[in-house]
ZATI-55531 format. One record per residue (C-alpha): x, y, z; residue in three letters. Coordinates in steps of 0.05 Angstrom, whole numbers, plus 32768, in hexadecimal, padded with zeros to 4 digits. Layout:
   xx   yy   zz residu
    X    Y    Z    ALA
...
! end
This chain:
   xx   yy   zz residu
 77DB 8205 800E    UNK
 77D6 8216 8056    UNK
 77E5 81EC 808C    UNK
 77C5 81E7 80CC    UNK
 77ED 8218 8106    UNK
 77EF 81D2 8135    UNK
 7817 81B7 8102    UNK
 7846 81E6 80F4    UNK
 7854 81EA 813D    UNK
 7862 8198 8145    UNK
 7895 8197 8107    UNK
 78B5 81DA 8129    UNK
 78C4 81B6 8164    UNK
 78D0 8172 8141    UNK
 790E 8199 811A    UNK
 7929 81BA 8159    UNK
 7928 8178 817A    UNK
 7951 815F 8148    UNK
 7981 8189 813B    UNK
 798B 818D 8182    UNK
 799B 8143 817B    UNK
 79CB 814C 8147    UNK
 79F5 817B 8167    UNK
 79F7 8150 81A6    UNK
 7A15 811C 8181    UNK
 7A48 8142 8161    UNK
 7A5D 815F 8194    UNK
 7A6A 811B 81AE    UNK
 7A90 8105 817E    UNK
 7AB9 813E 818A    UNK
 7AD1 8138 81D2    UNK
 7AD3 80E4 81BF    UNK
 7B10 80F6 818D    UNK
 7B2E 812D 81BA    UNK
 7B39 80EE 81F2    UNK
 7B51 80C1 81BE    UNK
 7B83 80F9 81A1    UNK
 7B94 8116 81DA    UNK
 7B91 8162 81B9    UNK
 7BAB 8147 817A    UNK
 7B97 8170 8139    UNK
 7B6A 814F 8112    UNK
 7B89 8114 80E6    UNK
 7BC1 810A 811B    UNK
 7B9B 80ED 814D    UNK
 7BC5 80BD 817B    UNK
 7BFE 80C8 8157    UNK
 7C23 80E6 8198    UNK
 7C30 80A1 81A7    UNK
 7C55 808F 816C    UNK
 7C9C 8088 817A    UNK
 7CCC 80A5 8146    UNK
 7D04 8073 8128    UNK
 7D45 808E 812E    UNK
 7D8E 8078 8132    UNK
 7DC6 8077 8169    UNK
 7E13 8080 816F    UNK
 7E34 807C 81B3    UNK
 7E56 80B7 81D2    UNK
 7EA0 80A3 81CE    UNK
 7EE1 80AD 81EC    UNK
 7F1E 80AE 81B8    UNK
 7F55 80D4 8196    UNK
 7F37 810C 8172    UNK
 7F65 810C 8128    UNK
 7F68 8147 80F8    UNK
 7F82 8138 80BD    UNK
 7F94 8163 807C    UNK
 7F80 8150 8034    UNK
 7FA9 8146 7FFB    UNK
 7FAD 8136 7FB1    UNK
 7FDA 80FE 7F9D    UNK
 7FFC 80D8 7F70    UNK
 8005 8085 7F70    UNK
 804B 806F 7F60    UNK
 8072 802B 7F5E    UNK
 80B0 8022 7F84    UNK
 80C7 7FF7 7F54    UNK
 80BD 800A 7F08    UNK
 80F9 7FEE 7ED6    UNK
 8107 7FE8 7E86    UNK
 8127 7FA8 7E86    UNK
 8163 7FAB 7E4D    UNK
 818F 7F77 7E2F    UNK
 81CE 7F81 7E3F    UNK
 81F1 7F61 7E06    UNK
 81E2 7F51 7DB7    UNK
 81C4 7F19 7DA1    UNK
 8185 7EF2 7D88    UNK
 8141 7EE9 7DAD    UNK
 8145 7E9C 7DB8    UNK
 8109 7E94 7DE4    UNK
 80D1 7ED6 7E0C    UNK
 80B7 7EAE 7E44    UNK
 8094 7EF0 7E50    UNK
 804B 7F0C 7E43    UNK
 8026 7F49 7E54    UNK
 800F 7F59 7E9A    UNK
 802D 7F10 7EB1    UNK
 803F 7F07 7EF1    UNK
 808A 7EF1 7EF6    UNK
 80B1 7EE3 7F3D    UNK
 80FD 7EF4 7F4C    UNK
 8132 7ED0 7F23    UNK
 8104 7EB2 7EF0    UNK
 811E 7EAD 7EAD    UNK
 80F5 7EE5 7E7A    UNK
 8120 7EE8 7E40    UNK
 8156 7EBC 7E1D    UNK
 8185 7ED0 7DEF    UNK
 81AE 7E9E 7DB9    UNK
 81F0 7E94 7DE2    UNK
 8218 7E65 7DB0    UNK
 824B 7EA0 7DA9    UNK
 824F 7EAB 7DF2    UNK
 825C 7E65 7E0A    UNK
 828F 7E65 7DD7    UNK
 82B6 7EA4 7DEF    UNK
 82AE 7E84 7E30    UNK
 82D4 7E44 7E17    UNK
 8308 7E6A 7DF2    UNK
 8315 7E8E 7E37    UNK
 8325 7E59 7E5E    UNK
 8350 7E2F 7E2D    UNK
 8382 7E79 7E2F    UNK
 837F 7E6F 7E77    UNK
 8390 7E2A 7E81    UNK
 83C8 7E38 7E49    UNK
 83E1 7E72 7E77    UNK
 83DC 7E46 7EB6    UNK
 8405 7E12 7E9F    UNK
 8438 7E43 7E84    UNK
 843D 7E60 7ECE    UNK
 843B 7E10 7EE0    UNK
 8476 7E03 7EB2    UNK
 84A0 7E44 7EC4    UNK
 849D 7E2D 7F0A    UNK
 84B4 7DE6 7EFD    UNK
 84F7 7E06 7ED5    UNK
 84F7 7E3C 7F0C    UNK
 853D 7E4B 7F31    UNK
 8516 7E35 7F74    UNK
 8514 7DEE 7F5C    UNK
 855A 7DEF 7F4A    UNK
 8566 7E14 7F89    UNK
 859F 7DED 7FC2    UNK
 8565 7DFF 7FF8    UNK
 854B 7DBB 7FFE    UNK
 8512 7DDC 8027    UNK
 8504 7E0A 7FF4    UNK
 8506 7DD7 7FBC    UNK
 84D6 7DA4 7FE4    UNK
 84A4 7DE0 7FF4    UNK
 84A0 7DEF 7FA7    UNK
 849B 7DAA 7F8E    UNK
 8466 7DA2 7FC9    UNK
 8447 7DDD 7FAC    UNK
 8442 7DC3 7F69    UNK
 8425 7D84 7F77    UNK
 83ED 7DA1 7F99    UNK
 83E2 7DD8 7F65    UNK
 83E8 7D98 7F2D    UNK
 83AE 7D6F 7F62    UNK
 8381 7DA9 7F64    UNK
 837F 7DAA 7F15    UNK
 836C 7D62 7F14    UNK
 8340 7D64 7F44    UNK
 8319 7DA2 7F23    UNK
 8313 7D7C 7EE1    UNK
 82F2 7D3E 7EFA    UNK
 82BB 7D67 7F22    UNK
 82D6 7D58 7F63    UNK
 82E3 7DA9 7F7B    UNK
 82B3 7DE2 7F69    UNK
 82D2 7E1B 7F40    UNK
 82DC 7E4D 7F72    UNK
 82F8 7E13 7FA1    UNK
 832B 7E0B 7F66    UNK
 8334 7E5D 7F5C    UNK
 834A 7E5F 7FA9    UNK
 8378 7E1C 7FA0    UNK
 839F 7E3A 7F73    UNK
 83A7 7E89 7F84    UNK
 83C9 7E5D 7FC5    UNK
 83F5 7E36 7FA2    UNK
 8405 7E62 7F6E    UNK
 8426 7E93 7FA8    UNK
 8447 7E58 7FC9    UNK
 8470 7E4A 7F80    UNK
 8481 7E93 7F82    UNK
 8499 7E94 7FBE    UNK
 84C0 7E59 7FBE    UNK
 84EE 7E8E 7F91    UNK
 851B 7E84 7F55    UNK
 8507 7EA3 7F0E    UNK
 84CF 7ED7 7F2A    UNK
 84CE 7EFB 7EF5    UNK
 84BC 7EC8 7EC7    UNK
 848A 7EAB 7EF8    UNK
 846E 7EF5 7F01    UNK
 8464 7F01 7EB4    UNK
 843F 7EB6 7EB0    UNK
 841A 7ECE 7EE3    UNK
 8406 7F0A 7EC5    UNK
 83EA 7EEB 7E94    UNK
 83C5 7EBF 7EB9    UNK
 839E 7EF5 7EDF    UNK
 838C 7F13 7E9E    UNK
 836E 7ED3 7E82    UNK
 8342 7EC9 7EC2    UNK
 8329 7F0E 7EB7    UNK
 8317 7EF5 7E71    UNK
 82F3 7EC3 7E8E    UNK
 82CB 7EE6 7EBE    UNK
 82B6 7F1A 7E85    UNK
 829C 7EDE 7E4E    UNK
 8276 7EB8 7E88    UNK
 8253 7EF5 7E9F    UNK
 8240 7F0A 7E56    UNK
 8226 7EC2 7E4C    UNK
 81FB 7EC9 7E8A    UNK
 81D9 7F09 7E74    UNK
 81B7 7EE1 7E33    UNK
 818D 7ECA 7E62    UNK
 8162 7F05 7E7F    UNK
 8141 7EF7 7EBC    UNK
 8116 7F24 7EF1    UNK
 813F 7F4F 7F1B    UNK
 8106 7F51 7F4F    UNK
 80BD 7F2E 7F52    UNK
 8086 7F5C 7F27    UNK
 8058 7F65 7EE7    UNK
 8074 7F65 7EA3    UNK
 8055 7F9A 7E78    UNK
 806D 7FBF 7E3B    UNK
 808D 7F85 7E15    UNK
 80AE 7F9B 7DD4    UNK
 80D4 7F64 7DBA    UNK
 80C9 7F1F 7D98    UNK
 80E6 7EE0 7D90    UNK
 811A 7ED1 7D5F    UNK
 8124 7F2A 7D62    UNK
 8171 7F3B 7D5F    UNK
 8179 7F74 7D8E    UNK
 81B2 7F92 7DAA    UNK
 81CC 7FA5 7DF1    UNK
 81B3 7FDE 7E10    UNK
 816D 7FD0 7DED    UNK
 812F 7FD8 7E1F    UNK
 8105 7F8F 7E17    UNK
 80C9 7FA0 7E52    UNK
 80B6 7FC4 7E87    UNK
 80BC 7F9B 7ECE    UNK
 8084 7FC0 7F04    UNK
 807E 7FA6 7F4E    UNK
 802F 7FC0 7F66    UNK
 8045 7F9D 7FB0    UNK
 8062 7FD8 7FC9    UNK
 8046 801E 7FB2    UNK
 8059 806B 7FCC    UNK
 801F 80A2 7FBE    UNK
 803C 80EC 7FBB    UNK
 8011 811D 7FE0    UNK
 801B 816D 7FE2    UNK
 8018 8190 8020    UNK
 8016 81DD 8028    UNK
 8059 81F0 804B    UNK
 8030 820D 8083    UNK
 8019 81CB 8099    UNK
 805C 81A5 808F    UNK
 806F 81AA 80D9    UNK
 8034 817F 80F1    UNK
 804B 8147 80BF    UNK
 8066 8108 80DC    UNK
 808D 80D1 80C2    UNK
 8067 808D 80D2    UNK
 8026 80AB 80D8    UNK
 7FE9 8082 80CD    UNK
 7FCD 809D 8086    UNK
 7F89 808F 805F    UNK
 7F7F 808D 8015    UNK
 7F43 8093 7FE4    UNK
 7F51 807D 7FA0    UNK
 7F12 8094 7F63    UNK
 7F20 804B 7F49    UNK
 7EFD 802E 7F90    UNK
 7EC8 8067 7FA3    UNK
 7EBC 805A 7FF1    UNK
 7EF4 8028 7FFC    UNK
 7F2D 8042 8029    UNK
 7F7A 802C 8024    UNK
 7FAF 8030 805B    UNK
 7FF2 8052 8056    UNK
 802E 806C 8080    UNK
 8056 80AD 807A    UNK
 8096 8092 8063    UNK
 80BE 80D1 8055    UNK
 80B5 811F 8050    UNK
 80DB 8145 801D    UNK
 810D 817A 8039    UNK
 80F3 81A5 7FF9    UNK
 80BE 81D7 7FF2    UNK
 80A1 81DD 7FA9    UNK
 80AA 822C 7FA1    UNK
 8073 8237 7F6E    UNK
 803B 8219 7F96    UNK
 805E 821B 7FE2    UNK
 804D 81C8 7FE0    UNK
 8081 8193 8004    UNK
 807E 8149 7FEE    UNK
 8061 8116 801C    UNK
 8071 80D3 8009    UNK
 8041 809B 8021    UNK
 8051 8054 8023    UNK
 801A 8023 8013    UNK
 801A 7FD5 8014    UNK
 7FF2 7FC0 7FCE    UNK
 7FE8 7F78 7FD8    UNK
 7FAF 7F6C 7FA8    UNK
 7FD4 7FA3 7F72    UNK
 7F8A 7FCB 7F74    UNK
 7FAB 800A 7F77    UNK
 7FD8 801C 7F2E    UNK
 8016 8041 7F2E    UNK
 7FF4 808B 7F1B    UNK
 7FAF 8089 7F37    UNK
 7F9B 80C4 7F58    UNK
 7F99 80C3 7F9F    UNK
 7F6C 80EB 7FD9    UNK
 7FA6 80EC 8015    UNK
 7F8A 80F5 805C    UNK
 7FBF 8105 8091    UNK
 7FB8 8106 80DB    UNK
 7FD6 8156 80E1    UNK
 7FBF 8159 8131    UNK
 7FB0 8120 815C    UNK
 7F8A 8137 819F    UNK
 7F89 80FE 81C8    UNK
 7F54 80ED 8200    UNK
 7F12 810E 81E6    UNK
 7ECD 8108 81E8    UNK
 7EAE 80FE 81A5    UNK
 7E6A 8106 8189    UNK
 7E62 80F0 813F    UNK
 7E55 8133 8117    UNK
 7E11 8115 80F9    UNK
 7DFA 811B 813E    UNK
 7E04 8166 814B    UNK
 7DC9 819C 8135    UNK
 7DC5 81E0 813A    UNK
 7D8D 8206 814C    UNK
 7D8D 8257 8157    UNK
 7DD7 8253 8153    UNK
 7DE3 8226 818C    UNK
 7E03 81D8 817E    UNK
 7DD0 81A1 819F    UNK
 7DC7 8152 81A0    UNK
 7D93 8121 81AB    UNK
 7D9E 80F2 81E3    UNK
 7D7A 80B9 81EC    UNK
 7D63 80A7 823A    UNK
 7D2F 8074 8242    UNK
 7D08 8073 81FA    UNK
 7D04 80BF 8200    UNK
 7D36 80F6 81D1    UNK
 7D4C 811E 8201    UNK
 7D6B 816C 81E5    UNK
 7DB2 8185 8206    UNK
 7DD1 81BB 81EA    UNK
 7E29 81AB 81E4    UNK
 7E5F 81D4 81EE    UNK
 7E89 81C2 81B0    UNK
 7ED3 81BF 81B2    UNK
 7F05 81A1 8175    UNK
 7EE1 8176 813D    UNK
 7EF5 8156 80FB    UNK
 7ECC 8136 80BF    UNK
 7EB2 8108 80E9    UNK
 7EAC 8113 812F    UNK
 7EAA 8157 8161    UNK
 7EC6 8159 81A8    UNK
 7E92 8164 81D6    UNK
 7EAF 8192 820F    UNK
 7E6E 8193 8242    UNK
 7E25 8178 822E    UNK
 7E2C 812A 8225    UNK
 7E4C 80F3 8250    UNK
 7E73 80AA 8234    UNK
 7E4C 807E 821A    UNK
 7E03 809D 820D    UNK
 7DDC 8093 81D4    UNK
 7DD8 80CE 81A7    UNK
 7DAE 80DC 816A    UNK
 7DD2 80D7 8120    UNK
 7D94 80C8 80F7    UNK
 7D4B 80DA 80F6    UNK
 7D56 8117 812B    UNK
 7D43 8153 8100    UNK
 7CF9 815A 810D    UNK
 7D06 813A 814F    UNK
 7CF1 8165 8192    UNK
 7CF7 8160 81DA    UNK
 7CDF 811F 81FF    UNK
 7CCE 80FF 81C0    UNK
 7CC0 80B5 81C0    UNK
 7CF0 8097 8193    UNK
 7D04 804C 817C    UNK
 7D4B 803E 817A    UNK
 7D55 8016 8135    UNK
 7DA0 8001 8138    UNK
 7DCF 7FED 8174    UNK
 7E08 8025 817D    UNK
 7E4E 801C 8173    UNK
 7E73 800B 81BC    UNK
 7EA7 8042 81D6    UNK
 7EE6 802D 81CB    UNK
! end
């Protein structure tokens, strides 16, 4: 079909027209989003403006510690089997496992008929010998003696010896009041002279009688077992109504209060130890919990297999976490540099082999490269680059560039 050559010409120029149109438009558009994003690539229009969350840790000034790690070993100060130390029958375990008992409290009793009875029998040979040494005096040549002083000092003597006795029986004098009564006037009738060596022999056997008491009161006080010091009762291997006999371990008495940890430390870093030192601990019992220690003591011995001294740490244990033989991570302060300016270490980069920071100066992250001095886990010394007190990056500073806009999402820690 042919079309007229008029009409071909009008839809000719009605196209050109339009796409003339179109490209107008686009074109537009095109300089309209170059405004809004300011050169940005398309898809990131505007987002110049953003500002970049990051966080903040002040520039400090403090003692810059280096400290060495160790393995170590928990122990107890006080660990003890707890043994009878005489023969007898279990009467009563006032005792169970893992119980908490104090100082002096009774844990273990023991039948004691036989032992009160020895004790008895002891002192009914002593009184005998007493008032054989009693009667010897009485018939003693001092009595007798023409000395009227001599005779009036040892009747004297006797009377108050004789008073002491009575008073004693009735309740009125303690026994050791009684004891030192009667050592007194015992060497007053001596003295008075006459028949010494009478009175000496009667006195010999007096001595030995008191020792006889002394030795069947102490074993009746050891039936009844009682703590040596405050602790935990663990390990119990006896029962009621059990004979055992002395020297036989009944429990194990553990105080968790006061602990030591061993560490090992190469003999080429024993000179920086120090005894008092401030000392952390990590235990694999409390993952991210820290304990506090001091060096108590350093061992004048060098292992000579692995060239290790002995540290010994002291640590208080109030709550008894830590067990006697836990394994221990020791930090200890080797070096102390006092007076430095400290950066923490999350806040250092490096970029083409040089150390840099981020500093923050009015909502912008600013770029300084450091000079870099001494550093630990934890913080480095900065020697030249950052002053006291500014705001440095720690977190989100990675992609970060010069003059960013960034939003500060925590408040830094102070200088101390």
């Amino acid at each position: 079909m042919a079309y007229p050559k008029n009409f071909l010409t009008v839809f000719l120029a009605v196209a050109a027209a339009g796409l003339m149109m179109y490209l107008f438009v686009i074109k537009k558009e095109d300089i309209s989003g170059e405004k809004r994003g300011e050169g940005a690539a398309p898809g990131q229009s505007g987002k110049k403006h953003m500002k970049i969350p990051v966080k903040v840790a002040s520039v400090l000034r403090s003692d810059l510690i280096i400290t060495l790690r160790s393995p170590g070993e928990a122990a107890t100060d006080r660990l003890i089997g707890v043994k009878a130390e005489v023969e007898g029958v279990v009467k009563s375990l006032n005792i169970r496992e893992s119980q908490h008992v104090e100082k002096g409290d009774l844990l273990v009793q023991l039948e004691d008929v036989r032992y009160r009875l020895d004790y008895e029998n002891a002192q009914a040979i002593r009184l005998k010998a007493l008032s054989e040494l009693i009667l010897d005096q009485q018939f003693s040549d001092a009595t007798r003696n023409d000395n009227a002083a001599g005779a009036k000092k040892a009747e004297q003597a006797e009377r108050l010896f004789n008073e002491t006795g009575r008073l004693y029986r009735k309740g009125l004098i303690s026994r050791a009041e009684y004891e030192r009564r009667t050592k007194i006037y015992e060497r007053e009738l001596i003295a008075s002279g006459g028949r010494k060596d009478a009175v000496m022999a009667a006195m010999k056997g007096l001595t030995q009688a008191e020792i006889n008491v002394k030795k069947a009161l102490l074993n009746l006080e050891k039936t009844k077992i009682r703590a040596p010091f405050s602790g935990i009762v663990t390990d119990i291997n006896v029962s009621p109504g059990e004979n055992i006999t002395a020297g036989r371990e009944l429990f194990t008495l553990v105080d968790l209060h006061r602990l030591r940890v061993h560490a090992r430390v190469l003999e080429s870093e024993i000179g920086k130890m120090r005894v008092g030192r401030g000392v952390s601990l990590k235990f694999s019992a409390y993952p991210g919990k820290v304990f506090e220690g001091k060096v108590k003591a350093i061992s004048p011995l060098v292992d000579p297999e692995d060239k290790t001294c002995r540290v010994i740490v002291a640590v208080e244990n109030p709550g008894e976490e830590i067990k006697s033989g836990m394994h221990a991570e020791v930090d200890i302060p080797a070096e102390i540099h006092e007076n430095r300016l400290l950066v923490p270490q999350d806040a250092v980069l490096t970029r083409s082999g040089r150390k840099l920071i981020f500093v923050v100066e009015d909502g912008l992250a600013k770029w300084r490269y450091i000079e870099a001095g001494l550093e630990n886990e934890d913080y480095v010394e900065v020697v030249e680059g950052v002053a006291e007190g500014e705001a440095v990056v720690i977190e989100g500073h990675f992609t970060l560039a010069h003059d960013a806009r960034v939003r500060v999402e925590n408040t830094p820690e102070q200088p101390r």
